[in-house]
C-alpha positions as CSV (number, residue, x, y, z in Angstrom):
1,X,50.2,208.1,139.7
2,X,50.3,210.5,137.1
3,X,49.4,214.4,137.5
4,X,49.1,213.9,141.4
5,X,50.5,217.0,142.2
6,X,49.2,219.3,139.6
7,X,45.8,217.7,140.3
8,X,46.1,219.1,144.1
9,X,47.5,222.3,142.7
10,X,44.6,222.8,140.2
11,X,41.9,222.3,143.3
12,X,43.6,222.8,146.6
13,X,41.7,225.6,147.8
14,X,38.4,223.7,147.3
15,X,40.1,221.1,149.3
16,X,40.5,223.7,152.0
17,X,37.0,225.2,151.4
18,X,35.3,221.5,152.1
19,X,37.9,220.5,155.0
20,X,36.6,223.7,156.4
21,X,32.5,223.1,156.1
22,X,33.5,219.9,158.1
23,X,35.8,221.7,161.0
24,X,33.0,224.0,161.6
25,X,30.6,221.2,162.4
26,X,31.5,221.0,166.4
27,X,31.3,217.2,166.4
28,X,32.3,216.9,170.0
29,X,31.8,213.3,171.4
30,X,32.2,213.9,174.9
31,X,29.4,216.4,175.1
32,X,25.7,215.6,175.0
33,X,24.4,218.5,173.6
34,X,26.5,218.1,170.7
35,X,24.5,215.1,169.4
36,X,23.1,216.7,166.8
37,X,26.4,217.7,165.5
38,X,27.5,214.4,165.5
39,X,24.8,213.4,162.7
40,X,25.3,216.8,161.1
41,X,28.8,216.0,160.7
42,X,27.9,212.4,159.4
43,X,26.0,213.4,156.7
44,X,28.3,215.8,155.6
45,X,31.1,212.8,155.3
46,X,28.4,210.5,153.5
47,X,28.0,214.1,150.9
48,X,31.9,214.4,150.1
49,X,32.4,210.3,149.6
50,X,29.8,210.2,147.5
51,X,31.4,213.8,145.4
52,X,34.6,211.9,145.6
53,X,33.6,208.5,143.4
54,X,32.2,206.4,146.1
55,X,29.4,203.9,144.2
56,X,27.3,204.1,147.4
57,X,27.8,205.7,151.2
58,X,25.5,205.4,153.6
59,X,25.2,206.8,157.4
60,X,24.5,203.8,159.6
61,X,23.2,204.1,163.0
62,X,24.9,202.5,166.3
63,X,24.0,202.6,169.6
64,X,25.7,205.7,170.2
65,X,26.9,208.1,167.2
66,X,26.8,206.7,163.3
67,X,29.1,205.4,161.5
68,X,29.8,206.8,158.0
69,X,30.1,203.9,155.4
70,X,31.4,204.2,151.6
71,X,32.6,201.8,149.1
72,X,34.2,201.8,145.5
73,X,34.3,198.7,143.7
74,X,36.3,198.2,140.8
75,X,37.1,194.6,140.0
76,X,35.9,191.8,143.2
77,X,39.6,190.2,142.2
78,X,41.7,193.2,143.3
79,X,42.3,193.7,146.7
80,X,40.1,195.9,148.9
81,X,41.6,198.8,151.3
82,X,39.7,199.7,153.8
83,X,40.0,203.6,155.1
84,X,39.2,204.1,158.8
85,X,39.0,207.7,160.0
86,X,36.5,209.4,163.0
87,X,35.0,212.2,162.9
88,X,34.8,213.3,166.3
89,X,37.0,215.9,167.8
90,X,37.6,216.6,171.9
91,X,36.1,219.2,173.7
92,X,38.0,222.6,173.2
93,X,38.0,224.1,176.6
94,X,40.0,226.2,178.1
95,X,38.7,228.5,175.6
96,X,40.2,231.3,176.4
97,X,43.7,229.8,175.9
98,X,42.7,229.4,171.7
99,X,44.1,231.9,169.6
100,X,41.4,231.7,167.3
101,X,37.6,230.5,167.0
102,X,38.5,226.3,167.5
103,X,35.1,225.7,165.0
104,X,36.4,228.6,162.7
105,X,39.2,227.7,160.5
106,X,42.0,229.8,159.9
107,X,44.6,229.2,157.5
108,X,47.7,231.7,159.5
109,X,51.6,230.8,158.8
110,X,51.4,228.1,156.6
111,X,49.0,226.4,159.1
112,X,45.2,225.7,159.6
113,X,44.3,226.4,162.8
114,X,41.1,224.7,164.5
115,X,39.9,222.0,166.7
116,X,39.8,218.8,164.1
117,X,42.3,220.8,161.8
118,X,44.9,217.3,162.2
119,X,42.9,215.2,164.6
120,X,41.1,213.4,162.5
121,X,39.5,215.4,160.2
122,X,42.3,216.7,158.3
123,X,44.3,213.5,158.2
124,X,40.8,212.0,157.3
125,X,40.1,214.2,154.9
126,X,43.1,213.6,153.3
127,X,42.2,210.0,152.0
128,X,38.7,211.3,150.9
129,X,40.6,213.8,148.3
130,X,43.2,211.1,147.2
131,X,40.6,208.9,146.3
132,X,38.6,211.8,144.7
133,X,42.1,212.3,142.6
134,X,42.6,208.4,141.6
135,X,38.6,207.8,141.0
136,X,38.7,210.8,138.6
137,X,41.7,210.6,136.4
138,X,40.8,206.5,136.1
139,X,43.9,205.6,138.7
140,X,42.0,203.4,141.3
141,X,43.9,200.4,141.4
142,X,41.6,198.4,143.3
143,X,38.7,198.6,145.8
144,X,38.0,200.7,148.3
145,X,36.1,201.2,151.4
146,X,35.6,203.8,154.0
147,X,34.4,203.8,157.3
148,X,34.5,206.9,159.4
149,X,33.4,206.6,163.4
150,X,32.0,209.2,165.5
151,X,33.2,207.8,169.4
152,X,37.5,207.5,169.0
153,X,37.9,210.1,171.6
154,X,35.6,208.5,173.9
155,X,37.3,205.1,173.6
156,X,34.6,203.8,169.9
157,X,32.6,202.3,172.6
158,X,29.8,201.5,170.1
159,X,32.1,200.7,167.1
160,X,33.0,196.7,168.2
161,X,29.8,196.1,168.4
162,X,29.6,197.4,164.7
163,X,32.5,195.8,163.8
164,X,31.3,192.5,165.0
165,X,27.6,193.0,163.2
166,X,29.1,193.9,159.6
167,X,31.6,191.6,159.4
168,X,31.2,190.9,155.3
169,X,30.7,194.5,154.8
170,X,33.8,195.5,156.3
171,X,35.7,192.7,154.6
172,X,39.1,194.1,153.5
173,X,42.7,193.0,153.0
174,X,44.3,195.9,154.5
175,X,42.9,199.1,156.9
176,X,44.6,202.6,155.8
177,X,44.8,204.6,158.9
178,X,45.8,208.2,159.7
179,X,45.5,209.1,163.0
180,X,49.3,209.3,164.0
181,X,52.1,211.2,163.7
182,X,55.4,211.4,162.0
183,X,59.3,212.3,163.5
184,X,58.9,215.6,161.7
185,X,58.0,217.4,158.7
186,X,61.3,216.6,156.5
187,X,61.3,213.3,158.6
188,X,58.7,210.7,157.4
189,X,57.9,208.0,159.9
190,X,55.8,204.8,160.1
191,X,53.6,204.0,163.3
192,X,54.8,200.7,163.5
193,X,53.4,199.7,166.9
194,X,50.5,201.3,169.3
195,X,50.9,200.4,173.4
196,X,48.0,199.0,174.8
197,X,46.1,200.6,178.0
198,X,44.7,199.5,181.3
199,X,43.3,202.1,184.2
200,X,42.4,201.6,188.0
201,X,40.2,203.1,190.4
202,X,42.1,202.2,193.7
203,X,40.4,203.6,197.3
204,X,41.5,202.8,200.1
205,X,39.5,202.6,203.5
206,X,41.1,202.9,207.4
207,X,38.9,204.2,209.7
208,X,35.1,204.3,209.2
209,X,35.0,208.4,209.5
210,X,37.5,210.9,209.1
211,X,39.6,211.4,212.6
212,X,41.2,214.0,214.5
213,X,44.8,213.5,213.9
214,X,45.8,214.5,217.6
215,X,44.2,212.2,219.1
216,X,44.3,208.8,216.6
217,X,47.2,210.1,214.6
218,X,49.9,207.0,215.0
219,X,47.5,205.1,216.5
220,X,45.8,204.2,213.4
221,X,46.4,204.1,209.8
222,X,46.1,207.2,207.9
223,X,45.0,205.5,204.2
224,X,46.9,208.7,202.5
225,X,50.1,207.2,203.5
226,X,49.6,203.6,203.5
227,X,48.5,204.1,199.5
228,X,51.3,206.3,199.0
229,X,53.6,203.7,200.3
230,X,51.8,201.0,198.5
231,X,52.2,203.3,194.6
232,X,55.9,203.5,195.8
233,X,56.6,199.6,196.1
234,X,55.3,199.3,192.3
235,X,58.8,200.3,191.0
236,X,62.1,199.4,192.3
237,X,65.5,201.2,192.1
238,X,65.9,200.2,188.3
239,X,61.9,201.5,187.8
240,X,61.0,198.6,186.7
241,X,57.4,197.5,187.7
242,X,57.6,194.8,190.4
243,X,54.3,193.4,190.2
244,X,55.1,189.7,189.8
245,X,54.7,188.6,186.5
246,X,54.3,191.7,184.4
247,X,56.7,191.3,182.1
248,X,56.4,187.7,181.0
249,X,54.3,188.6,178.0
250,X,56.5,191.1,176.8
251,X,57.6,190.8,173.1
252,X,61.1,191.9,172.5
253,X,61.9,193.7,169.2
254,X,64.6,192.7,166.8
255,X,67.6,194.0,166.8
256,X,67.2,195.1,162.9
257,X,64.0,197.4,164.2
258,X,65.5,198.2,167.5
259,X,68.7,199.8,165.4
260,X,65.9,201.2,162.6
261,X,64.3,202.8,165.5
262,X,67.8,204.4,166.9
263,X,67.9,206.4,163.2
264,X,65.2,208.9,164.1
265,X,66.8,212.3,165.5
266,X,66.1,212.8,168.9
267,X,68.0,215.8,171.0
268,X,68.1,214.9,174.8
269,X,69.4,218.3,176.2
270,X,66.2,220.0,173.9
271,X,63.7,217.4,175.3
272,X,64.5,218.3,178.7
273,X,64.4,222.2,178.6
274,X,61.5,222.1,176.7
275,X,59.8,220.3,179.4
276,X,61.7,222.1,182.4
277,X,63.5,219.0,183.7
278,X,67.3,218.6,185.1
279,X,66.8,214.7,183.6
280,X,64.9,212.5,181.9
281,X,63.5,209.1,184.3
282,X,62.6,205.7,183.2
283,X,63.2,202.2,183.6
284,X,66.9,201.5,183.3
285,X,68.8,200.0,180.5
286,X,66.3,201.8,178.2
287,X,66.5,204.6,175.9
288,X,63.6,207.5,176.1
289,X,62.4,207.0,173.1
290,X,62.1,203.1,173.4
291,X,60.8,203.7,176.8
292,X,57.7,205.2,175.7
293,X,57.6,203.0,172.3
294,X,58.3,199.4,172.9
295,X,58.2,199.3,177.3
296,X,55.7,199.2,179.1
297,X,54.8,201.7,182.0
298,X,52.7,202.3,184.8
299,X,51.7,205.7,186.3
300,X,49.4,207.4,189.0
301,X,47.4,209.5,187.2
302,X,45.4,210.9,189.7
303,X,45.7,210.7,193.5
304,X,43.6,212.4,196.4
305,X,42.2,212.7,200.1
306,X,42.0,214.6,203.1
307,X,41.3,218.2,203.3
308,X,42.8,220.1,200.1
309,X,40.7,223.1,200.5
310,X,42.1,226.6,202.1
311,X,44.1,226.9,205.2
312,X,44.4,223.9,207.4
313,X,42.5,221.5,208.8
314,X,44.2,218.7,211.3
315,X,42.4,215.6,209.9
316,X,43.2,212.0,209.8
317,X,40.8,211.2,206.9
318,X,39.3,207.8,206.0
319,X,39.7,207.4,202.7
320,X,42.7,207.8,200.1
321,X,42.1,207.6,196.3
322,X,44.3,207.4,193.1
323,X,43.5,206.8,189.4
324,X,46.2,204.3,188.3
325,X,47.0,203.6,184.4
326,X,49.9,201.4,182.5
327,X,51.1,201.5,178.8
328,X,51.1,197.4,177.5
329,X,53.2,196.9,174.6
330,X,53.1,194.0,172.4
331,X,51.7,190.4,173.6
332,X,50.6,192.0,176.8
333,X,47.2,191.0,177.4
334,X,45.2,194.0,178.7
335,X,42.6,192.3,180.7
336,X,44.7,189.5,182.2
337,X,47.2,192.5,183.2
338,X,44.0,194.1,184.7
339,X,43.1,191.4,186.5
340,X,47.0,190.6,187.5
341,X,47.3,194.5,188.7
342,X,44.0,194.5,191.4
343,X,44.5,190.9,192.7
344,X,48.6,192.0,193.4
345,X,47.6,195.5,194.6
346,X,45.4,194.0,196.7
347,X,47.0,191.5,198.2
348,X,50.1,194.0,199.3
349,X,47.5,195.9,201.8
350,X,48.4,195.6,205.5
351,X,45.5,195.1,207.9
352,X,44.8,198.2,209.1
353,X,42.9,199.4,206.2
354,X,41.0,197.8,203.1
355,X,42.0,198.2,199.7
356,X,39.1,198.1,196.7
357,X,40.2,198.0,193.1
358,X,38.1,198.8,190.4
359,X,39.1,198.2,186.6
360,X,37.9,201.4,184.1
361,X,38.8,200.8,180.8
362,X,41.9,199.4,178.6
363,X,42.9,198.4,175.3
364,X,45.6,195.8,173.7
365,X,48.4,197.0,171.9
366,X,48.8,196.6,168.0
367,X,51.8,195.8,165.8
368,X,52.4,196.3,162.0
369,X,55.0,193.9,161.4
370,X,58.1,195.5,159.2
371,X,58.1,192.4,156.7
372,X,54.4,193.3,156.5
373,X,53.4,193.5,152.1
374,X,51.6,196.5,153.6
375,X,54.9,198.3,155.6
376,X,57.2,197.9,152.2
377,X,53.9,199.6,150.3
378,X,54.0,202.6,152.5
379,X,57.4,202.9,153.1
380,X,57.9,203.0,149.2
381,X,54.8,205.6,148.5
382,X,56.9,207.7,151.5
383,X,60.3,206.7,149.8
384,X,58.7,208.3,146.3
385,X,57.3,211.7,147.7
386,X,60.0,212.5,150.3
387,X,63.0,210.6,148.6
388,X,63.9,209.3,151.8
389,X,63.1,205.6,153.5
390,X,60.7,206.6,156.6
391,X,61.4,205.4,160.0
392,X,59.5,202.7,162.0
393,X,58.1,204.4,165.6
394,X,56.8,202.9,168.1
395,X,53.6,205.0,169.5
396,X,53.7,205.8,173.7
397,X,49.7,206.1,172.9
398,X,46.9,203.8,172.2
399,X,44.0,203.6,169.6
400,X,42.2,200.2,170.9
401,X,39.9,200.0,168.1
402,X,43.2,199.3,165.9
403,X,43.8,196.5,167.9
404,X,39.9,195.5,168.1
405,X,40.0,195.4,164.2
406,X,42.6,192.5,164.2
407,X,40.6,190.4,166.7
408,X,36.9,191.1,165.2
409,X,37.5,191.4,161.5
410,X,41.1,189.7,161.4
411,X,42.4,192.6,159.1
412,X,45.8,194.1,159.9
413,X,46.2,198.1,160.0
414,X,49.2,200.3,158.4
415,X,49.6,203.5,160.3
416,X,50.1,206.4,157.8
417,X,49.9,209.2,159.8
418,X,51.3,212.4,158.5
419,X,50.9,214.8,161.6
420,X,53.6,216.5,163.7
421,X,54.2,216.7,167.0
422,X,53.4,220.5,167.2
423,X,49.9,219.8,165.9
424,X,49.0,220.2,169.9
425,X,45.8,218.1,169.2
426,X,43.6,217.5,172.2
427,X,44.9,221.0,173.0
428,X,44.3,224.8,172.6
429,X,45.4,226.0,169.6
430,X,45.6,222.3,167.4
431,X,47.1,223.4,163.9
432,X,47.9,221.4,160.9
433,X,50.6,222.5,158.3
434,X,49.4,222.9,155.0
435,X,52.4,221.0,153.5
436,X,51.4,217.8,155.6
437,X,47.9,218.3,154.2
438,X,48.8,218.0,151.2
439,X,52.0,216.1,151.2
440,X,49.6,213.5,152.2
441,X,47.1,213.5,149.6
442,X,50.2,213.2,147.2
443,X,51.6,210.0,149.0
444,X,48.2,207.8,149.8
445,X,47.6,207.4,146.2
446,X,51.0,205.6,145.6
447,X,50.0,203.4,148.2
448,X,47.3,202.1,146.6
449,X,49.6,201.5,143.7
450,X,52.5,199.8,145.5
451,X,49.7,197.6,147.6
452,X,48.1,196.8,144.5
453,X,51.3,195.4,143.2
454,X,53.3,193.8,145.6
455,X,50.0,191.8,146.4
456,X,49.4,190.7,143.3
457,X,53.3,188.9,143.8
């Protein structure tokens, strides 16, 4: 890959200048009245494939927002990448916690700051200028195809459907994705697992009206404390989840990755100042960082009833409610763990009040195997541009759609994510380094290369 980095050099503020024309687009999925701007922002993606080489791009409706589609064909015999990005950001309130405008890029300390700046149009964008650097100095090693979704922070509830419709278009031996994150800036890291997700609506019912808790309190159950008790007997002494069963799909990792895993830096006595706590808590035997990478969890998210309102009021009320979500790692099937969780939960009610459990949503977990032709092609491209071997990590969060790409189109995914921790995405204030931004566009291109060849072996 010759000339990368004079190449970003020579045009890095235009890079910035069309990054930006996309941030300002407020593509926000979660809110209706940005529906517009959801095909605004599309048909700004379909413009800059097309500036960067792409033979043909085309803006392709779904039942819910578009997806972007672009392809480069070079020779039907070499393989085919396939780039997944979205193009939808989460809402930005509280606004007045932003520093700056979230839709109005600002490039401040080395950093853009704005809503999208990493998540994902940044990281996305990155892959649009590598290609436009490979398709114009002749590099491309062999085909490539983009698709861009406008629904990943509302769970891509349209894109399996796509998926599952487009099939041939879509085919691919590999999908390129950056959406993650890496142990930090002069630490390169490879996503090498995503934990699957499963979440509960539990209520719980005693009484058929709220009661005056003088006169039936300890006569009858008070569903507060009965669901409080039940959410208690989920975990024993060793918090490990006690729900029979749970654990017999559970993969175990090597010992090679396990030890791989153990390389990246972590500082306990920093992790719990910054967050304020005397310890750390998780299931025993575990370390934190393999608790929330290859273990599975389950938490109360949400949990509620009674009078919470000012002052008091002496109630015994009839109804308790809690929103109830667990992490799956690999093998873990989220719907038979669904299913396994409300027919347990269920089951462990007393009689004096009535339990109802009501799946939400979920998603399985994903792997990228480390022997993978597609792991030793990204851990070389990060090997050349950082000169050091990256790290395997294994994500505490979920994309599902990585997972539903496997199962519909049978393509595996390599996780090349190149932002930091202190991106706060999702948050006020998301900022992306410039040096990520562009250390990024520098690396992708020798991925192509060292895919290209190792496949070819």
């Amino acid at each position: 890959m010759q000339d990368v980095k004079k190449y970003i050099d020579e045009n890095k503020d235009r890079f910035l200048d069309e990054l930006f024309e996309l941030i300002r687009i407020p593509s926000i999925s979660a809110e209706a009245e940005h529906k517009d701007d959801m095909v605004r922002c599309a048909n700004k993606w379909k413009e800059f494939l097309l500036a960067a080489g792409a033979d043909h791009a085309e803006v392709m409706p779904t039942k819910g927002n578009p997806v972007v589609f672009g392809r480069k064909t070079i020779d039907p015999a070499k393989p085919t990448v396939l780039v997944y990005g979205h193009y939808d950001v989460m809402p930005v309130a509280p606004l007045e916690l932003w520093n700056t405008e979230p839709f109005e890029p600002v490039v401040k300390d080395g950093h853009i700051w704005a809503r999208g700046a990493d998540d994902d149009k940044g990281q996305s964008f990155m892959h649009a200028k590598a290609f436009e650097f490979m398709v114009r100095t002749n590099q491309l090693p062999c085909n490539v195809k983009f698709m861009l979704e406008g629904e990943e922070e509302i769970g891509s509830g349209s894109l399996y459907a796509f998926c599952e419709e487009n099939k041939e278009l879509l085919k691919a031996d590999i999908i390129l994705v950056s959406d993650t994150g890496m142990i930090a800036q002069d630490i390169p890291s490879i996503t090498s697992g995503l934990r699957g997700l499963c979440y509960w609506d539990v209520e719980v019912t005693g009484a058929n009206h709220d009661l005056h808790s003088g006169i039936y309190g300890g006569a009858v159950a008070n569903p507060i404390n009965i669901l409080c008790k039940m959410i208690a007997s989920l975990h024993d002494e060793n918090n490990h989840i006690t729900i029979p069963g749970f654990y017999d799909d559970v993969l175990v990792i090597s010992d090679e990755e396990r030890a791989l895993m153990a390389q990246a830096p972590f500082d306990l006595d920093k992790y719990q100042k910054d967050l304020e706590i005397k310890t750390v808590h998780g299931e025993k035997g575990f370390s934190t960082n393999e608790r929330t990478g290859i273990r599975p969890c389950l938490d109360v998210c949400g949990i509620w009833g009674g009078h919470t309102g000012e002052g008091s009021k002496t109630v015994l009320p009839a109804k308790a409610h809690a929103k109830i979500s667990t992490r799956l790692v690999a093998n873990q099937d989220f719907e038979k763990i669904s299913l396994m969780f409300k027919n347990y939960f269920e089951s462990i009610a007393p009689d004096c009040v009535t339990v109802k459990v009501t799946p939400s949503h979920g998603g399985a977990s994903y792997v990228s195997p480390l022997e993978m032709t597609a792991y030793k092609a990204a851990e070389k491209a990060y090997q050349t541009t950082y000169g050091k071997r990256p790290i395997p990590t294994r994500s505490g969060g979920s994309i599902p759609i990585v997972a539903g790409f496997e199962k519909i189109l049978g393509i595996k995914s390599i996780l090349m994510g190149f932002g930091l921790g202190s991106d706060a995405i999702h948050a006020p204030n998301e900022n992306y380094p410039l040096f990520n931004f562009y250390r990024g566009i520098e690396t992708i291109p020798y991925f192509y290369e060292y895919f290209t060849e190792m496949s070819a072996k």
